[in-house]
C-alpha positions in Angstrom: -232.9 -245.9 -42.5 -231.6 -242.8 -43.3 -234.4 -240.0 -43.4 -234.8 -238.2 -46.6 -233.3 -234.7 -47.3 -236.0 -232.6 -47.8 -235.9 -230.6 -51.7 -236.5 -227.4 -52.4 -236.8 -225.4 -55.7 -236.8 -221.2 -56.5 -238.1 -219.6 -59.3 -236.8 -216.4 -59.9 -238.7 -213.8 -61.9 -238.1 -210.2 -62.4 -234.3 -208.3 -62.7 -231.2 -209.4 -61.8 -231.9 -208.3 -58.4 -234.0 -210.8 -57.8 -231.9 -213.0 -58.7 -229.4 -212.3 -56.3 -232.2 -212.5 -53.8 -233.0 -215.6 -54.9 -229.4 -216.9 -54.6 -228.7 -215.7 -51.0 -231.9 -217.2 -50.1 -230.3 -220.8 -51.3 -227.4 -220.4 -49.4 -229.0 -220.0 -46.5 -231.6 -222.9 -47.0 -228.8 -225.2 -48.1 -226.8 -224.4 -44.7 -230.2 -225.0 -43.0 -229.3 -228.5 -44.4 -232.3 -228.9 -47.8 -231.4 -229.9 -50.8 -231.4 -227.5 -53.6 -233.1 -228.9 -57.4 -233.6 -226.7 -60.4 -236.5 -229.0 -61.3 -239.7 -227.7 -60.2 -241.6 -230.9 -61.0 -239.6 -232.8 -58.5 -239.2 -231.1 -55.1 -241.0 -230.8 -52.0 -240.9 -227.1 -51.7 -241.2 -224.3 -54.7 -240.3 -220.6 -54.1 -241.5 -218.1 -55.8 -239.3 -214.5 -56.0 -242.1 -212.3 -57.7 -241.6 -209.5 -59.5 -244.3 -206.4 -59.0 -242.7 -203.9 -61.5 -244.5 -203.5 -64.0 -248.4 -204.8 -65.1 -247.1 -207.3 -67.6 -244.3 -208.3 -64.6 -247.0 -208.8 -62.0 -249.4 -211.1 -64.8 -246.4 -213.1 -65.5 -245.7 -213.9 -61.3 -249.1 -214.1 -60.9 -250.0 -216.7 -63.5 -246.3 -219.1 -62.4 -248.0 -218.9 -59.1 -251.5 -220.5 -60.6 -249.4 -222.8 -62.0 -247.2 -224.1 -59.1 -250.8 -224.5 -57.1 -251.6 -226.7 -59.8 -248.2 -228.7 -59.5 -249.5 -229.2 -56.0 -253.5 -230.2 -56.6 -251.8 -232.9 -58.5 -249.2 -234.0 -55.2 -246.0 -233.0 -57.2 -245.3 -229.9 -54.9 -245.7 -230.3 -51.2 -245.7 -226.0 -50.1 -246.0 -223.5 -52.1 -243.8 -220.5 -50.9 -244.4 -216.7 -52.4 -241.8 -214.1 -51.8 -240.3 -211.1 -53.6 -241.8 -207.7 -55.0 -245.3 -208.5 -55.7 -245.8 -210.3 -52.6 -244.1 -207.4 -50.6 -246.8 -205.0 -52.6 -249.5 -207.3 -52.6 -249.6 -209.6 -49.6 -253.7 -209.3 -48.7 -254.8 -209.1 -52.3 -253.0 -212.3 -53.5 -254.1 -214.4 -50.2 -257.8 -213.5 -50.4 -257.3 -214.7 -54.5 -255.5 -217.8 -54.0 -255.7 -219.2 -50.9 -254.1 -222.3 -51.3 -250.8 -220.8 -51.2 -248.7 -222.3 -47.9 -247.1 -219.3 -47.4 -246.6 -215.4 -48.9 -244.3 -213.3 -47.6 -243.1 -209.8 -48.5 -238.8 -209.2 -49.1 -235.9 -209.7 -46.8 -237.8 -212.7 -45.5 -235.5 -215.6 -45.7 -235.3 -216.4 -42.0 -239.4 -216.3 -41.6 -239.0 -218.8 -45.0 -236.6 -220.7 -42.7 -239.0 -220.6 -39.9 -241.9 -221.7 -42.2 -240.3 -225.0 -43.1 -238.2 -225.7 -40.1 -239.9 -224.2 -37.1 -237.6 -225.6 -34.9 -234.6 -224.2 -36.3 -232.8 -222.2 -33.8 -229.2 -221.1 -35.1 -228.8 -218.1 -37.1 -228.2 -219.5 -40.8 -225.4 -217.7 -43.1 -224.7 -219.8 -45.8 -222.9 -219.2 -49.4 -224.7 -217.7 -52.1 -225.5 -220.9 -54.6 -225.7 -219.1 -58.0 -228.0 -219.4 -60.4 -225.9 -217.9 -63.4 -223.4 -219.6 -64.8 -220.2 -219.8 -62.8 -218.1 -217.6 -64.8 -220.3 -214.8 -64.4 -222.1 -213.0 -61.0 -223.9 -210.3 -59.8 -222.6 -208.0 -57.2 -226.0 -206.2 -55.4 -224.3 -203.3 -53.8 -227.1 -201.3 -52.1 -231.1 -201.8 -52.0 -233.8 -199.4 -52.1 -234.4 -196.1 -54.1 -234.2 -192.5 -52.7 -235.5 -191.3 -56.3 -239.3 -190.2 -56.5 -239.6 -190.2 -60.6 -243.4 -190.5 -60.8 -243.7 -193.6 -62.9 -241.7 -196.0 -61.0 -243.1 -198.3 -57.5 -239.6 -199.3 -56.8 -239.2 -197.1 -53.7 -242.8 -197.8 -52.1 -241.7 -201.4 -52.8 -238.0 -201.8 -51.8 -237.7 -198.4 -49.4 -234.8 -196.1 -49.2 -231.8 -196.1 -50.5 -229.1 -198.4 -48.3 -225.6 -198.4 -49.4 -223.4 -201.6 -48.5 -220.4 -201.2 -46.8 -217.3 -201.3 -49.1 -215.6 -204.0 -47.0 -218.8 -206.6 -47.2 -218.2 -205.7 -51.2 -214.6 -206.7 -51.8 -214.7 -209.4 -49.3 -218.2 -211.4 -51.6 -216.4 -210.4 -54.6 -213.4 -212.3 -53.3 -215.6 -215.1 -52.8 -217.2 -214.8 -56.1 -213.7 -215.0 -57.7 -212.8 -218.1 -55.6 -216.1 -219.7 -56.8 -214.6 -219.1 -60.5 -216.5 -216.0 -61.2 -214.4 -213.9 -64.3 -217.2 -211.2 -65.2 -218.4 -209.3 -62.1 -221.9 -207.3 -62.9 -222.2 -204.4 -60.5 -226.1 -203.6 -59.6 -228.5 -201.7 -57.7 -231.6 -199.8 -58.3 -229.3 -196.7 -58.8 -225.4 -197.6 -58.8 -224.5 -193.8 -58.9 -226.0 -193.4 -56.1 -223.6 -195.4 -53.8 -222.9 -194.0 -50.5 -224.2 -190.9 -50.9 -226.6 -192.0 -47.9 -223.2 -192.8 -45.8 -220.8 -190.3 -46.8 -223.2 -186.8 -48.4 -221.5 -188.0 -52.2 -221.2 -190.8 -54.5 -218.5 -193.4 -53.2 -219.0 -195.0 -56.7 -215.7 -194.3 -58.0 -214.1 -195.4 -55.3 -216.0 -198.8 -55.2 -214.4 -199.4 -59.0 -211.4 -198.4 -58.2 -210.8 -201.1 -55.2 -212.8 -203.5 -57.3 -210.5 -203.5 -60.1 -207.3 -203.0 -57.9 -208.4 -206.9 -56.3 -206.9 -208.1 -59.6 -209.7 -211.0 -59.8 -211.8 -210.0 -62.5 -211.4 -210.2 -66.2 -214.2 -207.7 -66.6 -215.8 -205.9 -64.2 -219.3 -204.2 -65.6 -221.4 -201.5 -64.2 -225.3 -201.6 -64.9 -228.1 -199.7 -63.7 -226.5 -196.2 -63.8 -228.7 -192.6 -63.5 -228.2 -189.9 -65.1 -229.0 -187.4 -62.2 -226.0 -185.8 -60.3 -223.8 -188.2 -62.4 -220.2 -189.2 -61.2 -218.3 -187.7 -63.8 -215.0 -189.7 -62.1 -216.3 -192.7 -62.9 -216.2 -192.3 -66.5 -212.4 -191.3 -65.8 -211.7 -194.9 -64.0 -214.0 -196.7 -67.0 -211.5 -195.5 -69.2 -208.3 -196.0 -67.8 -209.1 -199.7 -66.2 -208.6 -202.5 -68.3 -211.1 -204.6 -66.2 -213.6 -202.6 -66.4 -215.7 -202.6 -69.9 -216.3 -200.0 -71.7 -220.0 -199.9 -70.9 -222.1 -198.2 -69.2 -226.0 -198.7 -69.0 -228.1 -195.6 -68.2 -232.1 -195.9 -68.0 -232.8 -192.3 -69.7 -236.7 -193.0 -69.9 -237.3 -189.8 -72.2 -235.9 -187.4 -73.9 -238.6 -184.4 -74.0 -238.2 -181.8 -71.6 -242.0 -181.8 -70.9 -241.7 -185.7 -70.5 -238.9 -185.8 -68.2 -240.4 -182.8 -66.4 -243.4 -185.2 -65.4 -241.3 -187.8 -65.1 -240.0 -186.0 -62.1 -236.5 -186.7 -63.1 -234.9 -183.5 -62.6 -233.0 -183.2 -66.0 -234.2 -181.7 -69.4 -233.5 -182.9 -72.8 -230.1 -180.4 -73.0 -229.0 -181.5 -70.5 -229.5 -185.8 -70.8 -228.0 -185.0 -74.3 -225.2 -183.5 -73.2 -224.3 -186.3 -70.9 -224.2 -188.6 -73.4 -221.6 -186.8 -75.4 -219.7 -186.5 -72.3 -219.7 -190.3 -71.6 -218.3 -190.6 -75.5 -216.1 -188.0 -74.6 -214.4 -189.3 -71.4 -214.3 -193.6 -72.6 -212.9 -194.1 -76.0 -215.0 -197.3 -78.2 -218.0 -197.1 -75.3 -220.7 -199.0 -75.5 -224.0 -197.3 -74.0 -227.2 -198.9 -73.3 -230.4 -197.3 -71.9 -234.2 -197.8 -72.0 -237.2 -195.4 -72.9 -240.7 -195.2 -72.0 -243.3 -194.4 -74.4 -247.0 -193.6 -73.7 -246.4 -191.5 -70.8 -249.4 -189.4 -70.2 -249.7 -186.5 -71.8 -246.9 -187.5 -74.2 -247.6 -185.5 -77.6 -246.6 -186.6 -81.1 -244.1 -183.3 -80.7 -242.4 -185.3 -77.4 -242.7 -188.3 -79.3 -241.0 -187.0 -82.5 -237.8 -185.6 -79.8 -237.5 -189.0 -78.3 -237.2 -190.4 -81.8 -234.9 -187.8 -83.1 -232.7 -187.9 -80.5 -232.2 -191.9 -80.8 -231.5 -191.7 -84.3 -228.9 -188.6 -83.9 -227.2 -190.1 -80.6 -227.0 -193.6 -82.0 -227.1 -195.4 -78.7 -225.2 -199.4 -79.5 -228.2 -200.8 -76.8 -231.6 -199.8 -76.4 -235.2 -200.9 -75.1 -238.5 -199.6 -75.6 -241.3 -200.4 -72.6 -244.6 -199.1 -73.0 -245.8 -196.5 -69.9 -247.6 -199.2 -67.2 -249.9 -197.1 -65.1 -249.2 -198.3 -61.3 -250.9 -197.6 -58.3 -249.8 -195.3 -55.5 -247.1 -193.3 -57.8 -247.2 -190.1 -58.6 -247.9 -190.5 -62.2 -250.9 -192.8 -61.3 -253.3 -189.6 -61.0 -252.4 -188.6 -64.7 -254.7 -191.4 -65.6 -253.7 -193.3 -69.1 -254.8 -190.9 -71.8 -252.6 -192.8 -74.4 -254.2 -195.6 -76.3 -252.5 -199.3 -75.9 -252.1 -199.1 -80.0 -250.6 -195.5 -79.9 -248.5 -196.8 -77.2 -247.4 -200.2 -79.2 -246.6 -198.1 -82.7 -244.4 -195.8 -81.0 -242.2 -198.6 -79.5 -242.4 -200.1 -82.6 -241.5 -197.4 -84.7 -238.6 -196.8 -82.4 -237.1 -200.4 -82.3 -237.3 -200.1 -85.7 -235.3 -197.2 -86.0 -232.8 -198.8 -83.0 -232.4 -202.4 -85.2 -231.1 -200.2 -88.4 -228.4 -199.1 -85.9 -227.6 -202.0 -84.3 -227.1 -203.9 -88.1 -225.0 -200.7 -89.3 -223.1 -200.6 -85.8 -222.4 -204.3 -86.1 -221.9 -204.4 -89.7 -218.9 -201.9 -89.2 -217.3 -204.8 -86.8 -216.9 -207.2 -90.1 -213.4 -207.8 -90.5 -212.3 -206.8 -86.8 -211.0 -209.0 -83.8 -212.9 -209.2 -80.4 -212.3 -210.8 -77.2 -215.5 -212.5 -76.4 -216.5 -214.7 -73.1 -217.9 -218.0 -74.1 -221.6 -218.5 -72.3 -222.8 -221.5 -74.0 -222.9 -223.8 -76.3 -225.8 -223.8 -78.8 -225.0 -227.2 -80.8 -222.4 -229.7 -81.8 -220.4 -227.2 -83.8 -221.9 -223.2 -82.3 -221.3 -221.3 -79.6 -222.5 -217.8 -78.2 -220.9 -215.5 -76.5 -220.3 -211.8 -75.7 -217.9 -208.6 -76.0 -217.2 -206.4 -73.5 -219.8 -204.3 -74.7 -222.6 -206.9 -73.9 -224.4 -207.4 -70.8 -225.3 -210.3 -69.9 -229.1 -212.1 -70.8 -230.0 -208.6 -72.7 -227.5 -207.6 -75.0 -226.3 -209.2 -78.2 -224.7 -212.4 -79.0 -221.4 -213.3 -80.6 -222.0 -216.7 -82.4 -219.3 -219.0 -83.3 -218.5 -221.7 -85.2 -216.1 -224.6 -84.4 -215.5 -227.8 -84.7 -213.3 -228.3 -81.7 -214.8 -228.2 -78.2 -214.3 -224.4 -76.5 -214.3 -224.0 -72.6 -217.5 -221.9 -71.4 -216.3 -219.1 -69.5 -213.1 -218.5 -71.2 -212.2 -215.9 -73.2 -211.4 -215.9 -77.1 -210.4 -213.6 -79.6 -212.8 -213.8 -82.4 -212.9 -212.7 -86.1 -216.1 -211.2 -87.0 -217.1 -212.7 -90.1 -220.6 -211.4 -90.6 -223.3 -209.5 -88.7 -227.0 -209.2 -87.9 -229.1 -206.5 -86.1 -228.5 -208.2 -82.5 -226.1 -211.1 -83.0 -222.1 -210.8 -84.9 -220.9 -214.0 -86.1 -217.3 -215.0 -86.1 -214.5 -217.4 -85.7 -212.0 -217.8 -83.3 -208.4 -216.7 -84.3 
């Protein structure tokens, strides 16, 4: 009798990142011959890739964890298998709390995972990444770690220094990605402007588009996860002239006081972030820019507060989000204490996404009447779909809905009639 392939399952939590993380990680387990289910209730083996970001981040891994022990108290789950940020940051802490866990283990651990499960493996495992979005859109992880110290953020005591991947690794897994029926490639990294500056003194960046979209294998090619610091001002030249690559860019700006930004430790003062902006509208006509803002920092006054809002109504960004400041331990900022109160800190995002969803609806309103090509991600019902423009990222942007009553191919792309609009969704038809 045959013996049984042995299952495995991954839950992914956190950024996109992760999730390319999470999909290598497959690859390799598959080639180290387990079965791969999406069904946590079902296999032998869960794997959880934490995310340690951010307070609410780290409740959110923490309480999937409690649950997946309790999957196995009740004999569904045979290990339980913790990985990723939080476990990287938090190895002792979370052992000595719940010490039924089989086995925790900080990043870049796949072989030890291996090991763990199949301790007589010997070869050295490769494998294809098994991806986990759908196939007609990828991520392409282009470098890990952060050389940045802004004071707020753990990513570098969590991930390390910056590490740029070789171009030639690139184009050859975004050949593969194409061949696996990928149309929209997503470029990430902690900081994508930042590539190859640790390999060459300056930004390779431009360079990395230009081969990218010279492959010819992309529909859309889409860069994410941009900083404003030292900003390669080519780039915006190739997002222009490419027709491959979206008119997008996504920039985390985090503030918009000089006093803010100042303690931020980000380098730049309000002039000078505003400024960039107009240059980005400048350089790519029709752009689409996205970014996300911190309130509650300490020390933030109703005068920074009052800049920050100014400056999103005046600039008039298509994409925003609002995070309340999350005091973490061992950052810079961690000494400044937390002198804003939860409430202040939830009225200020909420005045502000207020103030964002006004120009979202007047944005999308002014699409009415207008033809978009759109990538079909799903469908919703027997007679809806949703889908996105090039100006939407995918799983945090907004949704083009359609109606039809004649089946429409996910993953292809359709030119769509706007027929009516909302503050985060348009609706259309196709043409």
């Amino acid at each position: 009798m045959a013996k049984k392939t042995e299952t495995i399952s991954l839950l992914t939590l956190g950024c996109s990142k992760n999730t390319v993380d999470s999909e290598n990680m497959i690859g390799k387990l598959e080639s180290a011959g387990f079965s791969y289910i999406s069904n946590t209730n079902k296999a032998d083996n869960l794997i959880i890739n934490t995310c340690g970001f951010i307070k609410p981040a780290k409740e959110e891994s923490l309480q999937v964890i409690v649950d997946a022990l309790e999957l196995k108290k009740q004999g569904k789950i045979k290990n339980v298998i913790v990985t990723g940020c939080l476990a990287e940051r938090y190895k002792d802490e979370i052992s000595s709390q719940l010490d039924d866990i089989d086995f925790i283990i900080g990043l870049n651990s796949t072989e030890k995972i291996l090991h763990f499960l199949k301790p007589d493996l010997k070869k050295e495992l490769t494998g294809e990444r098994h991806l986990l979005t759908p196939k007609h859109f990828a991520y392409l992880k282009i470098s890990e770690g952060c050389n940045h110290k802004c004071s707020f953020c753990a990513i570098p005591l969590i991930r390390g220094k910056y590490l740029s991947r070789s171009q030639e690794d690139l184009l050859e897994e975004a050949t593969s990605l194409s061949k696996a029926g990928v149309k929209e490639l997503n470029i990430i990294a902690q900081d994508t402007t930042y590539y190859g500056v640790d390999l060459f003194g300056k930004s390779q960046l431009a360079k990395l588009l230009r081969n990218l979209s010279d492959l010819d294998k992309f529909e859309w090619i889409r860069l994410l996860y941009t900083y404003p610091l030292n900003f390669p001002t080519e780039v915006l030249d190739i997002i222009n002239e490419r027709k491959n690559i979206c008119k997008y860019i996504d920039i985390p700006l985090q503030h918009s006081s000089s006093a803010i930004l100042k303690a931020m430790k980000r380098k730049m003062n309000h002039e000078q972030t505003s400024d960039l902006i107009d240059l980005i509208r400048e350089k790519i006509s029709d752009v689409a820019i996205r970014s996300t803002f911190i309130v509650g920092f300490p020390g933030e006054t109703e005068k920074d507060f009052q800049q920050l809002y100014d400056f999103i109504l005046y600039k008039k960004l298509e994409r925003v989000g609002i995070f309340t400041y999350s005091r973490e331990e061992d950052t810079k900022a961690f000494g400044l204490g937390d002198t804003i109160p939860e409430d202040v800190k939830q009225e200020r995002r909420d005045i502000l996404m207020k103030a964002q969803m006004q120009i979202s609806l007047d944005k999308n309103k002014s699409l009415i009447g207008k033809q978009k090509k759109v990538i079909i991600d799903e469908r919703i019902d027997k007679m809806s779909y949703s889908g996105r423009t090039e100006h939407d990222a995918p799983e945090v942007d907004n949704s083009v809905i359609i109606k039809s009553k004649t089946k429409i191919p996910l993953g292809s792309f359709q030119f769509v009639k706007i027929t009516d609009a909302t503050e985060y969704d348009l609706i259309g038809q196709i043409i």
